[in-house]
DONUFI-566961 format. One record per residue (C-alpha): residue in one letter; x, y, z. Coordinates in nm, 4 decimals, always signed. Each point is the difference from the previous one (the first is absolute). Layout:
DONUFI-566961
code,u,v,w
A,X,Y,Z
...
end
This chain:
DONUFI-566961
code,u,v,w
X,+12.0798,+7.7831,+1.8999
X,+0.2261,+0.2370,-0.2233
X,+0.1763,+0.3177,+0.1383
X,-0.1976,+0.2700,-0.1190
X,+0.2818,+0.2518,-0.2011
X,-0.1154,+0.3480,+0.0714
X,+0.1682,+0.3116,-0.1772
X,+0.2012,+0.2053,+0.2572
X,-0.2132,+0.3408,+0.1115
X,+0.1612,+0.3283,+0.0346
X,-0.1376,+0.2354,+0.2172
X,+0.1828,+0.3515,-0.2543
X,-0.0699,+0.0105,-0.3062
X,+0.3519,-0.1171,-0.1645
X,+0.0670,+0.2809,-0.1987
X,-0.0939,+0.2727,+0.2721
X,+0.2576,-0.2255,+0.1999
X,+0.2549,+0.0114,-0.1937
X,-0.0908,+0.4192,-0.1032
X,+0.0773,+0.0680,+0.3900
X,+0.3072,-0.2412,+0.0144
X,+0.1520,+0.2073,-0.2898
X,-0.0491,+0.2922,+0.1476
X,+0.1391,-0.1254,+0.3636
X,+0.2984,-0.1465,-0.1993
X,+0.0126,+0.3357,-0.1970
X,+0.0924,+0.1994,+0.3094
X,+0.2130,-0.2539,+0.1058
X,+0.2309,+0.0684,-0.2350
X,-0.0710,+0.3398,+0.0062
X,+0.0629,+0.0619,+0.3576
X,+0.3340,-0.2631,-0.0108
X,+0.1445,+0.2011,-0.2708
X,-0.0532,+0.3822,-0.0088
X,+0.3334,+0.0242,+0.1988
X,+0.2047,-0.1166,-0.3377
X,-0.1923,+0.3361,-0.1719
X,+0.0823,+0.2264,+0.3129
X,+0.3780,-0.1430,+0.0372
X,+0.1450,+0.3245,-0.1824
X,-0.1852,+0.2518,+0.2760
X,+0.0429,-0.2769,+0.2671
X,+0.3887,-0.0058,-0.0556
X,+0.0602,+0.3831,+0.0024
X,-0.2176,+0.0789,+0.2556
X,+0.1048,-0.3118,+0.2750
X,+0.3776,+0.0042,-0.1423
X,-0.0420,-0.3846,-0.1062
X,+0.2165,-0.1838,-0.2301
X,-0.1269,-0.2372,-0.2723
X,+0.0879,-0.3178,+0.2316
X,-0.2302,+0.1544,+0.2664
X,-0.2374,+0.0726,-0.2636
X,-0.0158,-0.3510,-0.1196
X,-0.0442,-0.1252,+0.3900
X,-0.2933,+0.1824,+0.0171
X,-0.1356,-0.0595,-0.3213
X,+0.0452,-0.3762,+0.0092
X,+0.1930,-0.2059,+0.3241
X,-0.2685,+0.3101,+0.2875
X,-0.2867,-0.1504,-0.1661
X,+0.0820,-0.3577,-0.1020
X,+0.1672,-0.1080,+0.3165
X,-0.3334,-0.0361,+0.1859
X,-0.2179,-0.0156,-0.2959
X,+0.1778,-0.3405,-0.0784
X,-0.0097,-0.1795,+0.3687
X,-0.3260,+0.0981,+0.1079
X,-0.1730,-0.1067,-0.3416
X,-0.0139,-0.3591,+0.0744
X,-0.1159,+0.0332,+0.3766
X,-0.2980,+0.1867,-0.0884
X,-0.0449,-0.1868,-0.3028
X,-0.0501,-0.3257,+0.2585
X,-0.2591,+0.2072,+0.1758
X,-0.1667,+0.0695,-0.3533
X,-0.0451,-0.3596,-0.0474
X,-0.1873,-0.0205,+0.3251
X,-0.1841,+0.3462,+0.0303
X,-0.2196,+0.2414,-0.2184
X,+0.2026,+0.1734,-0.2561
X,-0.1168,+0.2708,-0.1225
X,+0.0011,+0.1273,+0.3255
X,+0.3980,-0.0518,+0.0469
X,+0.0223,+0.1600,-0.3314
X,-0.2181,+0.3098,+0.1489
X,+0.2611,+0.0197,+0.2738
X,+0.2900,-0.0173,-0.1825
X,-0.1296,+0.2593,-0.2258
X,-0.0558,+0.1987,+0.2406
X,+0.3362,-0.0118,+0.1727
X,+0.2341,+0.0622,-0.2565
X,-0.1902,+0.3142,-0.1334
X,-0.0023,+0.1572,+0.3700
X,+0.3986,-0.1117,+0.0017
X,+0.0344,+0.1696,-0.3698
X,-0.1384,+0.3389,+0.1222
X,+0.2324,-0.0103,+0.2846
X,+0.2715,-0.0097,-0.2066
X,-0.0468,+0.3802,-0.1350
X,+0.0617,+0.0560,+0.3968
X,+0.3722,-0.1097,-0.0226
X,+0.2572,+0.2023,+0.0843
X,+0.3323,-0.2720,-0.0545
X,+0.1169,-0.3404,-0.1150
X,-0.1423,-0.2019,+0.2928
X,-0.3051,+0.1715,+0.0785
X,-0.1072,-0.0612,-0.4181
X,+0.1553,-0.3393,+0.0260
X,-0.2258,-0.0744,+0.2841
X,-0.2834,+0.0752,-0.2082
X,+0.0514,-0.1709,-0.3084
X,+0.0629,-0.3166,+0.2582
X,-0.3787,+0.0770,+0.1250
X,-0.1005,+0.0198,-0.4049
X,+0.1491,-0.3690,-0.0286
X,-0.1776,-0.0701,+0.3302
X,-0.3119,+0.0837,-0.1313
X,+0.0525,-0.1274,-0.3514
X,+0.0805,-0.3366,+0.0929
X,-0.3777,-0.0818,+0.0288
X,-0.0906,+0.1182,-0.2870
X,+0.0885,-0.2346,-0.2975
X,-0.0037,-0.3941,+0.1382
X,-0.4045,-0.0030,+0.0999
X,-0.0815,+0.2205,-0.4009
X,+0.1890,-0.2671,-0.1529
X,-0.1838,-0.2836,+0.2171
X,-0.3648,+0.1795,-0.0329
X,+0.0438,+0.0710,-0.3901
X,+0.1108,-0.3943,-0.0296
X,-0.3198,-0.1075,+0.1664
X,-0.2324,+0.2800,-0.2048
X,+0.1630,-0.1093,-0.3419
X,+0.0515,-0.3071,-0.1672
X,+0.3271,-0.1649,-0.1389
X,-0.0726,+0.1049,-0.3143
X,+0.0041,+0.3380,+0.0569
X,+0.2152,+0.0220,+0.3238
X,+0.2633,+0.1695,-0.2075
X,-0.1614,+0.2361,-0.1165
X,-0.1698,+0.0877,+0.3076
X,+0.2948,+0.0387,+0.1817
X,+0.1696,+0.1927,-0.2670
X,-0.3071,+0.2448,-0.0057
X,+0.0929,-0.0176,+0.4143
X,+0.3531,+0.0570,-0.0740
X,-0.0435,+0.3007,-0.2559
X,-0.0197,+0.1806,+0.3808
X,+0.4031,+0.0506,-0.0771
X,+0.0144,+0.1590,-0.3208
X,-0.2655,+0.1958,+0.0478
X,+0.0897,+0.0681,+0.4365
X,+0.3230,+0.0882,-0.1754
X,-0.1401,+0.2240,-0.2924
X,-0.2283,+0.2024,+0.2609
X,+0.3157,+0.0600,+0.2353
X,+0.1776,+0.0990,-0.2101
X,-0.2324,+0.2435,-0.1839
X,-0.1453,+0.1206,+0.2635
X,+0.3105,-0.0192,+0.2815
X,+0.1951,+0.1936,-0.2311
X,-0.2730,+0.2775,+0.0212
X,-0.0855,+0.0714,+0.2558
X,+0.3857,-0.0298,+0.1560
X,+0.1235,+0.2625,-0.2483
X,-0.3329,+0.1954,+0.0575
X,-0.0528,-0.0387,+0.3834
X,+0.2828,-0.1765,+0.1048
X,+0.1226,-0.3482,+0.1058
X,-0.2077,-0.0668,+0.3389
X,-0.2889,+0.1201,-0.1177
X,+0.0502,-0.2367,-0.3111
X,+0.0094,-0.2802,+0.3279
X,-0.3180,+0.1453,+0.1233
X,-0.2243,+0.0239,-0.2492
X,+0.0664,-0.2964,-0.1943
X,-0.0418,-0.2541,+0.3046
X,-0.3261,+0.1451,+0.1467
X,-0.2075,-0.1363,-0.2877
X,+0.0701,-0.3153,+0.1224
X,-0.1500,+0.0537,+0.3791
X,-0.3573,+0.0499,-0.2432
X,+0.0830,-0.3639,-0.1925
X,+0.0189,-0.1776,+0.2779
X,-0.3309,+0.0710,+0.1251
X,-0.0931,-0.1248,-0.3253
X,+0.1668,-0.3233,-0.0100
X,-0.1327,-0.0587,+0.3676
X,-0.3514,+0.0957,-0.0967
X,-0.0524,-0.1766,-0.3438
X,+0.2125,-0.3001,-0.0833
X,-0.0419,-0.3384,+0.1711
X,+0.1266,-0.2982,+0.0606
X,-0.1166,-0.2752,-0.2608
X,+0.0575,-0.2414,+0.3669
X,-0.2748,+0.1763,+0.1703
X,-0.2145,-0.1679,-0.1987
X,+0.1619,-0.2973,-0.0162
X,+0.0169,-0.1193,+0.3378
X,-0.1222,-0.3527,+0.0037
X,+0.2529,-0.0797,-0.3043
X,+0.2322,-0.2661,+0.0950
X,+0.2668,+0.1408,-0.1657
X,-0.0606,+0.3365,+0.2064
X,-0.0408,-0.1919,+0.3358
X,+0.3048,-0.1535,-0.0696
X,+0.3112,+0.1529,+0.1766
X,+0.2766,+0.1689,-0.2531
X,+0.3370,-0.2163,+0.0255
X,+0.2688,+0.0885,+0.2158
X,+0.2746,+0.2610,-0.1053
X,+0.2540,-0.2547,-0.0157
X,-0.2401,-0.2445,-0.2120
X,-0.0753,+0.3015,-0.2108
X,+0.3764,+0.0532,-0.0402
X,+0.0772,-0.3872,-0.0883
X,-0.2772,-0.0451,-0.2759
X,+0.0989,+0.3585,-0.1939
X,+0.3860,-0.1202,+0.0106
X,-0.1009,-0.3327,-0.1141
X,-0.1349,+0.1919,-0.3758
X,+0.3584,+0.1122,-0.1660
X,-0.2587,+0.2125,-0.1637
X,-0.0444,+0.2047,+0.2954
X,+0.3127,+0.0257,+0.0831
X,+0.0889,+0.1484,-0.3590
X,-0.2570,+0.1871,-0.0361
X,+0.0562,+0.2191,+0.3444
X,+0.3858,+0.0478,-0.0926
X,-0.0795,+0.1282,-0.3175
X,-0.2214,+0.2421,+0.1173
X,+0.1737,+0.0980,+0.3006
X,+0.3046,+0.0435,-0.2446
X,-0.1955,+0.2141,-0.2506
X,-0.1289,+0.2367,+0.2795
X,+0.3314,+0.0663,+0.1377
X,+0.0483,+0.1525,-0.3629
X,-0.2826,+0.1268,-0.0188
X,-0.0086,+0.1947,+0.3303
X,+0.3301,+0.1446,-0.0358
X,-0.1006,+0.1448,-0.2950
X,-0.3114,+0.1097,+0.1261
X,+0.1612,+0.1736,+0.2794
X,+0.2326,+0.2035,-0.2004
X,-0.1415,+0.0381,-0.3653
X,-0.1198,+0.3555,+0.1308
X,+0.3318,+0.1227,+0.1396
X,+0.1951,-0.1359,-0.3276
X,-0.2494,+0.2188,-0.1948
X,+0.0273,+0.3040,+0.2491
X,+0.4077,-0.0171,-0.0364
X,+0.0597,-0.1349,-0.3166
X,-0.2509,+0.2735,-0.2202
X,-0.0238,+0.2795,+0.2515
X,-0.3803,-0.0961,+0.0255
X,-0.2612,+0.1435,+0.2733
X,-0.1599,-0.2166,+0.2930
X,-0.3372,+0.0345,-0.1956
X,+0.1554,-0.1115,-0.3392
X,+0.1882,-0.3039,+0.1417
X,-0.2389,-0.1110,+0.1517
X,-0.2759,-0.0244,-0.2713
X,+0.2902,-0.1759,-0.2012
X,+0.0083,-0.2184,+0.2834
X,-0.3505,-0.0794,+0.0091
X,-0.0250,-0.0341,-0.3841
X,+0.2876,-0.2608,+0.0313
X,-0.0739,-0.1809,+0.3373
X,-0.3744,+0.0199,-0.0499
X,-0.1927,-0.0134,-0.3156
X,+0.3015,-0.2168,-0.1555
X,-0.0190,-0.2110,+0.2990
X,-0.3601,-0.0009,-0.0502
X,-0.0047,-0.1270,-0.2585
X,+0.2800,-0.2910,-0.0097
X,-0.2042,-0.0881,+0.3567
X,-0.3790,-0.0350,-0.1974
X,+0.1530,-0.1650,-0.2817
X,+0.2330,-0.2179,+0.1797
X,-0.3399,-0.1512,+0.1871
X,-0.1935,-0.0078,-0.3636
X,+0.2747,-0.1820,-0.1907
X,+0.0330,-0.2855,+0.2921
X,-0.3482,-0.0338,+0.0226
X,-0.0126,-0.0991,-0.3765
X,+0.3560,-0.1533,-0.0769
X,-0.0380,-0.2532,+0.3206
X,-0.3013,-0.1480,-0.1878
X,+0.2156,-0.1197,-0.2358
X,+0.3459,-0.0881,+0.2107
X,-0.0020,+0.0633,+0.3829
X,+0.3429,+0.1152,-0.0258
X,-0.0462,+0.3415,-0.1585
X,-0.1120,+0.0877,+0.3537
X,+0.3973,+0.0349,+0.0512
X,+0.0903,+0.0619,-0.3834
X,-0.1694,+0.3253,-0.0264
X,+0.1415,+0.1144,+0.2663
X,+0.3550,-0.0902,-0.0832
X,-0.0212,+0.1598,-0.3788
X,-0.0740,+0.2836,+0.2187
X,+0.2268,+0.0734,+0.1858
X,+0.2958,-0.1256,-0.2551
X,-0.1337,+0.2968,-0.2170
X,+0.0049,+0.2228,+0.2548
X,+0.3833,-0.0041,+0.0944
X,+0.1311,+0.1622,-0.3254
X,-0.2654,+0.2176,-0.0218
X,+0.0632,+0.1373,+0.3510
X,+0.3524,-0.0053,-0.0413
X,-0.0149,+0.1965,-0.3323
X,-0.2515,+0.2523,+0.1427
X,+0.2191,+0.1923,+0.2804
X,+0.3040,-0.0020,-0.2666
X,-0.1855,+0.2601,-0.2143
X,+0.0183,+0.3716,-0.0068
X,-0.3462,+0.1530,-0.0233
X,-0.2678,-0.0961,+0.2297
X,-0.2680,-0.0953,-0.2470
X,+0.2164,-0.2646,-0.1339
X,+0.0642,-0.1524,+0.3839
X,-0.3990,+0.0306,+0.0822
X,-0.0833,-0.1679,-0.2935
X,+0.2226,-0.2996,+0.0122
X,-0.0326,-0.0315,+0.3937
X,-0.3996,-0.0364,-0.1404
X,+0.0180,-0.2963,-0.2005
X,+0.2212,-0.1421,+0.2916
X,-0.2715,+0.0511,+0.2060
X,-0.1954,-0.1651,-0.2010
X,+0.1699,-0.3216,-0.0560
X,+0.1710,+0.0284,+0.3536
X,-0.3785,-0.0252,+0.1814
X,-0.1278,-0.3211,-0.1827
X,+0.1133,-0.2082,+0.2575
X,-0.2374,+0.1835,+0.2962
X,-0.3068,-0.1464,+0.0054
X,+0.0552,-0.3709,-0.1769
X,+0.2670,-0.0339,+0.3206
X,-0.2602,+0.0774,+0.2644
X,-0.2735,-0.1630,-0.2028
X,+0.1993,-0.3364,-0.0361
X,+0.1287,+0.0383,+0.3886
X,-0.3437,+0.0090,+0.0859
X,-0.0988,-0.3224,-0.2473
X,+0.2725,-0.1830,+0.1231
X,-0.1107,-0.0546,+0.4096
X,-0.3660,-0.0424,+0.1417
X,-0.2493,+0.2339,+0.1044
X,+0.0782,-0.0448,+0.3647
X,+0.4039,+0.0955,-0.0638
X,-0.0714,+0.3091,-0.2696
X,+0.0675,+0.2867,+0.2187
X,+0.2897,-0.1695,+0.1299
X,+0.1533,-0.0609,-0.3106
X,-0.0214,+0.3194,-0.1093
X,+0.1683,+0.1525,+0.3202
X,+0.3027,-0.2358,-0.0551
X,+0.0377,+0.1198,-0.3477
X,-0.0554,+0.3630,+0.0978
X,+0.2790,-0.1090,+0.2787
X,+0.2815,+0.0070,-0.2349
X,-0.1315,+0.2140,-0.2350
X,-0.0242,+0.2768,+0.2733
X,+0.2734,-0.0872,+0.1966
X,+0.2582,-0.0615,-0.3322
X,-0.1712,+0.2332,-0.2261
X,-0.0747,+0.2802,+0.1425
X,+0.2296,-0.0615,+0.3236
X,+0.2773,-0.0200,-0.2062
X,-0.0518,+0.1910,-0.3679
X,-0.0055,+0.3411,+0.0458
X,+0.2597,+0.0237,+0.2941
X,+0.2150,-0.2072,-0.1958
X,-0.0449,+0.2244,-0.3307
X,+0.0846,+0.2954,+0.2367
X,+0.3027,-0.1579,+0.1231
X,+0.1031,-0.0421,-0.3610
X,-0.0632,+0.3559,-0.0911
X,+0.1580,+0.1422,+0.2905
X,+0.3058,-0.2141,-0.1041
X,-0.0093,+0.0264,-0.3660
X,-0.0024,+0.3964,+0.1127
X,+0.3415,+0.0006,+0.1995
X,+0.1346,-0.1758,-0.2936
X,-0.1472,+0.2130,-0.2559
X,+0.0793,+0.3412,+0.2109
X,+0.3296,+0.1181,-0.2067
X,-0.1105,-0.1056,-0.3583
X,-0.3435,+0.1058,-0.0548
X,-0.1839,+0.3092,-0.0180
X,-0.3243,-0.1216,+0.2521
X,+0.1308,-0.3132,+0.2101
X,-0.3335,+0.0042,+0.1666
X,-0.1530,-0.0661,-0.3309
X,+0.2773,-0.2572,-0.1433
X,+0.0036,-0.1706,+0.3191
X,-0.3764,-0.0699,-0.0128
X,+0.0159,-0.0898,-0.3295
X,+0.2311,-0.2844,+0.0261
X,-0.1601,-0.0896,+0.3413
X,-0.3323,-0.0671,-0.2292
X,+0.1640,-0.1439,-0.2634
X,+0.1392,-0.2842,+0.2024
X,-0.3135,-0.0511,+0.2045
X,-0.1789,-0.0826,-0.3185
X,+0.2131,-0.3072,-0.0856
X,-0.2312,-0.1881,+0.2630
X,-0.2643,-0.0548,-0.2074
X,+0.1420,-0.2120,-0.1756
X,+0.1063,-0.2211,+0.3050
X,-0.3527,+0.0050,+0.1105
X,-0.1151,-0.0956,-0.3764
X,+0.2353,-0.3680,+0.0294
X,-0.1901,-0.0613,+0.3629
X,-0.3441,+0.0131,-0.2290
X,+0.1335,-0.2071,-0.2611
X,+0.1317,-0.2340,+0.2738
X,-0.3815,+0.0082,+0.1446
X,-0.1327,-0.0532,-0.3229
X,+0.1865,-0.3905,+0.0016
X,-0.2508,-0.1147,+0.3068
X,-0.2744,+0.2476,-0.0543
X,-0.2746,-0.2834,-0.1339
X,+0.0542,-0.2599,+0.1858
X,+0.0108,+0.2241,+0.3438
X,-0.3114,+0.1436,-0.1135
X,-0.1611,-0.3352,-0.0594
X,+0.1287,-0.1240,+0.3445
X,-0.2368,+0.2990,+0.1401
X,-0.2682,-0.0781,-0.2426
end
């Protein structure tokens, strides 16, 4: 007797999923970044220096944010998860409002640790729920509609951190933008759930998720993989360096307000990034119809465009000119978003999704934002000394130069796409 084929159910409507995910994702990113925006009034106030800046931007939040996504990722294979994302949620907005209630370096670095804490649940289980809810067809976009939670996280911290820290100052910035997310939670708890609740009896469900170790050995057998998470992890060191310290090179370098940098910031960081991140997903989508392999082409036009352009923007004078070339950047920098997660997530089984994602988010995490913006601070502090005697504002040429160099990493991250690009097909056919 033949198999009856039945078409998976999903108990959420897909696009009211992926509407909440977007929003959970959105404050994310909103939450993980609003300390870049308040660094100015952070480093007067506290007495930090840019490399303690760039430790609590980036290496306070990544360093658990990295080694505790794959852990509860293994639970997420197991376990209902919406409900870990609820938690998580819910964790690292209570640990952002804390952070207003710092008085020095460790006490703020202590929170931002509890930020990564609660962060790390966040992103593995969306990208392995959105796989399941969407087809392969339109993963990519999917996931780059997930994904435009960082432009737009970014664009709404900036905006709005940048506010209300001039206006009301920098811990009530911390308080008021993490308590929306206490509400959110409730939501995600209450609304969304899991398409294997309904999908008990499935074989595939019943069936036990492979081992870490197994998991490990079959994504480092696909070169693809392996490509495909340096260049990314590559590109966000770049690209949260410059995050991290786009505001301050505005602030010292034109003279502008907290309020002004900071909408530059979020005109640059998010609708730019916006942008490159929806198109990115749209482009893939279509051009992998054709040739599988402009699932890693895309991405590495990207990215080669955006090293001059970068590089070009912080040597200019007036601030319209560096706001409008770090936009395009933006654009072509954030192509390679969503097609990475999206092909990540095509290239393992629905039992090792979350995982996979984790392990990218790993290095990306734990290299990217670990190591970017403490290493552009290190630069800038040293490009300062250096700069001290000959120039007007060292603070400002320091930075400059700091950024400058920082950018250059795109295009190492666009030669680990092309590199991806050479297996890309046949690894994807191996999961087919």
């Amino acid at each position: 007797m033949a198999r009856r084929v039945t078409t998976p159910r999903h108990p959420t409507d897909p696009r009211l999923a992926l509407a909440i995910l977007l929003a959970v994702y959105c404050f994310n990113f909103i939450d993980r970044t609003i300390v870049s925006i308040l660094q100015e009034p952070l480093k007067q106030e506290l007495g930090l220096s840019d490399t303690q800046l760039g430790l609590i931007s980036g290496t306070a939040f990544a360093l658990f944010y990295s080694t505790l996504g794959v852990p509860i990722a293994r639970i997420a294979e197991r376990v209902d998860r919406p409900r870990i994302i609820a938690i998580a949620l819910a964790t690292w907005s209570l640990m952002t409002m804390l952070c207003g209630f710092a008085t020095n370096f460790a006490q703020l670095f202590l929170c931002r640790v509890g930020v990564g804490i609660g962060e790390a649940g966040g992103t593995p289980p969306a990208h392995a729920l959105l796989s399941e809810i969407f087809p392969p067809e339109r993963r990519a976009t999917a996931i780059s509609v997930y994904s435009l939670g960082v432009p737009l996280g970014i664009l709404f911290g900036a905006v709005a951190g940048g506010a209300i820290g001039e206006a009301l100052g920098w811990r009530i910035a911390f308080m008021l933008v993490g308590a929306p997310g206490l509400i959110l939670a409730v939501i995600v708890f209450v609304v969304i759930k899991d398409p294997r609740s309904v999908a008990a009896t499935d074989r595939a469900v019943a069936t036990p998720p492979p081992s870490l170790p197994q998991a490990i050995t079959y994504l480092a057998s696909r070169r693809s993989f392996i490509h495909l998470t340096a260049g990314i992890t590559v590109a966000s060191t770049a690209g949260y360096g410059i995050l991290a310290f786009t505001a301050p090179f505005l602030m010292r370098q034109f003279d502008m307000g907290l309020t002004a940098a900071g909408s530059a910031t979020g005109l640059v960081s998010g609708l730019a990034a916006g942008t490159g991140t929806l198109l990115g997903g749209v482009l893939v989508d279509r051009a992998m119809r054709r040739d599988r392999r402009f699932g890693a082409w895309i991405p590495a036009a990207g990215l080669m465009l955006a090293t001059p352009l970068s590089i070009t923007a912080y040597m200019q004078g007036e601030w319209i000119a560096v706001v409008a070339l770090l936009t395009v950047s933006g654009v072509a920098q954030f192509l390679y978003l969503g097609p990475t997660y999206a092909l990540v997530q095509s290239l393992v089984g629905a039992r090792m999704r979350a995982t996979a994602s984790a392990l990218v988010l790993l290095t990306v995490n734990l290299v990217g934002l670990g190591i970017g913006p403490p290493l552009t601070g290190w630069l800038s502090d040293h490009f300062m000394s250096v700069q001290a005697e000959g120039t007007a504002d060292p603070a400002a040429a320091g930075l400059r130069i700091a950024l400058s160099l920082i950018a250059t990493l795109y295009l190492w991250g666009a030669c680990h796409y092309l590199l991806a690009a050479r297996h890309l097909a046949a690894d994807l056919d191996r999961a087919d």
